[in-house]
Structures are given as structure tokens and as C-alpha cells.
N, C-alpha and C positions, 0 to 999 in steps of 0.2 A: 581360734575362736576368741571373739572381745567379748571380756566383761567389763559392765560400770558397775562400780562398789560405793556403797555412799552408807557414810555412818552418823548419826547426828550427837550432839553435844546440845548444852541445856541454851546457851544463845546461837548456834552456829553446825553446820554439818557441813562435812567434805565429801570428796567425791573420787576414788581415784580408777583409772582407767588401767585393763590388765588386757593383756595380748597372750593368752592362752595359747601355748603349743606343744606338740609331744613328740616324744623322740623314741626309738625302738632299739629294745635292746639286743641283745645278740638272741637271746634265745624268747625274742618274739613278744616281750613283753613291755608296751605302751607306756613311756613314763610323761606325766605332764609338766610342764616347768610355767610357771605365770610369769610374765615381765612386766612390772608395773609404769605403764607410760609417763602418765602426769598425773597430779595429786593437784587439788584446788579445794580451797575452803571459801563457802560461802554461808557467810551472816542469813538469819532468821527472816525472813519475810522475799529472800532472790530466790528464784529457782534456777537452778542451773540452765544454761543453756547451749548452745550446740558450740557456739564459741570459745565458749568457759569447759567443756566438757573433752573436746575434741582438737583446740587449738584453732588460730584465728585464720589460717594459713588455707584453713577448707572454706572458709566464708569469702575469700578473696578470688579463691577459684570459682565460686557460686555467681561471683560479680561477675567475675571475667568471662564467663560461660553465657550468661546472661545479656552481658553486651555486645558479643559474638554473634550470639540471635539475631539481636534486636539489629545489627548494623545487617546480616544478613537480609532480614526480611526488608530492612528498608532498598539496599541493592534491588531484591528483586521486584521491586513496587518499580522500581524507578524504569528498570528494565522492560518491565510490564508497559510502564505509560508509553513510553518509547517503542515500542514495538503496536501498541495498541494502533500508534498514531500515524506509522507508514502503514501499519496494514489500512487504515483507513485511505491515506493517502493514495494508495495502489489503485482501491476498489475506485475510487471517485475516477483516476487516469482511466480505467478500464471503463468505467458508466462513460466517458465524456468519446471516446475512440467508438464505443458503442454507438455515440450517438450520430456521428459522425458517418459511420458505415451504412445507419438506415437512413439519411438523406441520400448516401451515394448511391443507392439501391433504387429509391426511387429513380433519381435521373436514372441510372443503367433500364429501368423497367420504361421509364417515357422514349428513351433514345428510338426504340423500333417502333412507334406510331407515328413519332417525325419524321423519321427516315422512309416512312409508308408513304407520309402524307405528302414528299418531296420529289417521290418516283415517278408518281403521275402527272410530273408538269415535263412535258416534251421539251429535251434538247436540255436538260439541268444536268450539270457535272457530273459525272458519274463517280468520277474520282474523289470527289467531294467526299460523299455518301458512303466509300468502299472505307475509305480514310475512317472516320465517324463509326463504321461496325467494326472496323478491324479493332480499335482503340479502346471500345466499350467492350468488347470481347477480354481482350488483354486484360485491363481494369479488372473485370469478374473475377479472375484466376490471381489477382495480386493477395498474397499473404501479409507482407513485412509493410511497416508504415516506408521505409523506405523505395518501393517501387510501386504502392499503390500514392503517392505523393508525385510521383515520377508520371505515373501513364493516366491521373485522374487530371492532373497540370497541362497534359498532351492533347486529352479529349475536351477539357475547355476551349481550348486554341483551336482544337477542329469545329466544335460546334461555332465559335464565331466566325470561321471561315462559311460554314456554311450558309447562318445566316446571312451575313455579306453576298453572299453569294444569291440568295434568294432575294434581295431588295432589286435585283434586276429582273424579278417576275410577276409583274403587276398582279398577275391572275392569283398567284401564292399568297401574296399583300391582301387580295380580297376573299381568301379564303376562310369560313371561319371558324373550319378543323382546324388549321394552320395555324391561326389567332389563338385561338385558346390552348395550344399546345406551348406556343412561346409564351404565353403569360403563366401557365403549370411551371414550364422551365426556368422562368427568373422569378418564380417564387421558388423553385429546389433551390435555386443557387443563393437566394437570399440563405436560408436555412442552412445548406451547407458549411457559409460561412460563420454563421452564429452559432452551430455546432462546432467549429474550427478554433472560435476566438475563447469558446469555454474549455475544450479541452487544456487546449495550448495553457490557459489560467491553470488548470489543476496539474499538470505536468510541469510547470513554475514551481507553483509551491511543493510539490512532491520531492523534485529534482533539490530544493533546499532542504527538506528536512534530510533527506539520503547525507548530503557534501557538508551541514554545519555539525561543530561538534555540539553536545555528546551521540546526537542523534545519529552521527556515522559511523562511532562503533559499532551501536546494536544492528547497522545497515550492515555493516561487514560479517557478522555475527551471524545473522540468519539469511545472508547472500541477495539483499535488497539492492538493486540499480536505477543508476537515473534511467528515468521515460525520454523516449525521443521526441519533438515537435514534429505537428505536422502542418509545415510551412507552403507558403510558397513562393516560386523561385525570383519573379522578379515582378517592379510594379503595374507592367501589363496586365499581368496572370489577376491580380485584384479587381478586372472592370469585369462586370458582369458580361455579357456575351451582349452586342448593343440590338436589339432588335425593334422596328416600328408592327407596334398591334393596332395604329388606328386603322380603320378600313378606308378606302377611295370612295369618295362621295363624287357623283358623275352629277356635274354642273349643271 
């Protein structure tokens, strides 16, 4: 047990610190013994203080415990911002992929009213047409940016074959389901691609905050990866599908 003892004098009073402890004797009986630590005298008007009372040794530890904290809490501020700002990063890759998959949806939902509207012009490709459903089928069932990149790149190149393919039937030309289905489709594909060029932006910036430091530790920390781009393969695949919507005007 600690005691503090403090006795005063007519300018001045001390103070001395006892470490109280007991010891037993053989026949059970508790002897006390007092150890007096440290003795300090202080003048008329100080009051002792934990310093003066205890040794300066405990106040040093007070520091040092204290800036233990404070370097702690700033760690995890900083950890915090850093983690705040991929999770942000992630969600924006995921809104822009998102956004992406509801233009390709539309095209996959326009593809079988074209392909309707294609069947009934007598002696038109067949293979064209089989080409064009087999592909947009495919497309639907793609999970990974990598094979829907892969078989959405495939079904562009079909639908321009097919169009190509239809400028050799005047009757299609002056169709104007037809008309208005090709102008539906090179406005998807305009969207497509401006949903393509936003993603691609935030999967940029994402991919850098992941690979620069210190942002890559806290990425290694809670298992963050770069995003993949979704490209395409070469400068053909960029020209929209070329189709004519003006109608034949008969002289």
C-alpha cells in the first residue's frame, strides 16, 4: 500500500512517499514494514505536484503514451482517407461498366427486330443473319470484360457486314422500319462508345491510385486490384457500322 505523508513547518512543508508492505510470520502473524521512497520539501505558496510527489520518470511516460496515441490516431486517419478513396474509385469503375452493359443491352434488344426486318427481303444472306443471332446470343451469356470485349467487337463487324450487305437492296433502302431501326442503332453505338471512353477515364484513375505509393499499400492491405479496360481491338472496330437512312426519291 502507498502512503503520501506531508508535514508542514512555519515557511515550508515536505512530503514523503511510503511503500507500505507486510510480511507473515511463522505463526501467521502480519508484520508491516514502511519504505520511505522519496522525501521532497516544498516552500509555502507550491503545492506539490505529481512530479515533485512521484518522480519525473512517470510524467515522461505520460508524454510518451500520449504521443503513442496521437501518432496512432493520425496512422489511422490517414489509412481511412486512403482506403475511403479506392473504395470510391472501385464504385465509380463499377457505375461506368454498368453503364456500359445498359447500352449493350439495348443493341442485344434492337438486334432481333433488324434481323426481323431483314428476313423478309427475298434471296438476302442467310448466313449473314445466322452470323448476327449466333453473336448477340454469345454477347448475352459473356460475364468477364474480357470475352464480352471479345464477342461484343465480333457482333459490331457482323452488323456491318450486314448492313453492307443490305445497300444491295433497294427495297430495304426504302424501308422505313428499316430506316428507323438503323438510325436506333448508330445512336446505341454512339452511347456505347461514350459509355466506353467514361469508363475507361475512371478505371485510369483507379488503376493509379491502386500502383502509386502510399496508396498501394493500403491497396495490398484490403486485396484492391487494378480494373481492366474495355478496349477495342484495332482502328476498324472504332467506325460506327456505315449505313445510308436517306430514302430513294423516284425522279
Amino acid at each position: 500500500m502507498a502512503i503520501l505523508a506531508c508535514n508542514k513547518t512555519h515557511d515550508s512543508f515536505y512530503c514523503d512517499y511510503y511503500q507500505r508492505n507486510s510480511i507473515s510470520t511463522e505463526s501467521g502473524v502480519k508484520i508491516g514494514i514502511g519504505l520511505r521512497a522519496n522525501s521532497h520539501i516544498y516552500r509555502m505558496g507550491k503545492a506539490p505536484t505529481i512530479s515533485g510527489a512521484f518522480g519525473g520518470q512517470y510524467v515522461g511516460e505520460i508524454i510518451w503514451f500520449a504521443v503513442l496515441i496521437a501518432g496512432l490516431l493520425l496512422c489511422s486517419g490517414i489509412v481511412v482517407t486512403f482506403y475511403n478513396g479506392l473504395v470510391r474509385g472501385r464504385l465509380l469503375v463499377r457505375e461506368g461498366l454498368s453503364g456500359i452493359d445498359v447500352q449493350l443491352k439495348r443493341r442485344h434488344n434492337l438486334i432481333p427486330n433488324l434481323v426481323s426486318a431483314v428476313q423478309g427481303q427475298a434471296g438476302f444472306e442467310q448466313n449473314v443473319l445466322e452470323e448476327v443471332t449466333r453473336l448477340r446470343s454469345q454477347a448475352m451469356r459473356d460475364e468477364s470484360i474480357p470475352d464480352k470485349q471479345r464477342d461484343e467487337n465480333a457482333l459490331s463487324q457482323s452488323l456491318k457486314t450486314l448492313f453492307a450487305v443490305a445497300e444491295g437492296y433497294p427495297d430495304l433502302k426504302a424501308s422505313s422500319i428499316f430506316l428507323d431501326l438503323q438510325r436506333q442503332l448508330v445512336t446505341i453505338e454512339d452511347q456505347i462508345e461514350k459509355s466506353r471512353r467514361y469508363y475507361n477515364g475512371t478505371v485510369r484513375d483507379f488503376n493509379i491510385r491502386v500502383e502509386s505509393f502510399p496508396n498501394n499499400l493500403v491497396a495490398r492491405m484490403f486485396g484492391f486490384q487494378v480494373a481492366e479496360f474495355f478496349g477495342l481491338e484495332n482502328d476498324a472496330d472504332r467506325e460506327l457500322p456505315q449505313v445510308d437512312i436517306h430514302l430513294n426519291e423516284e425522279g
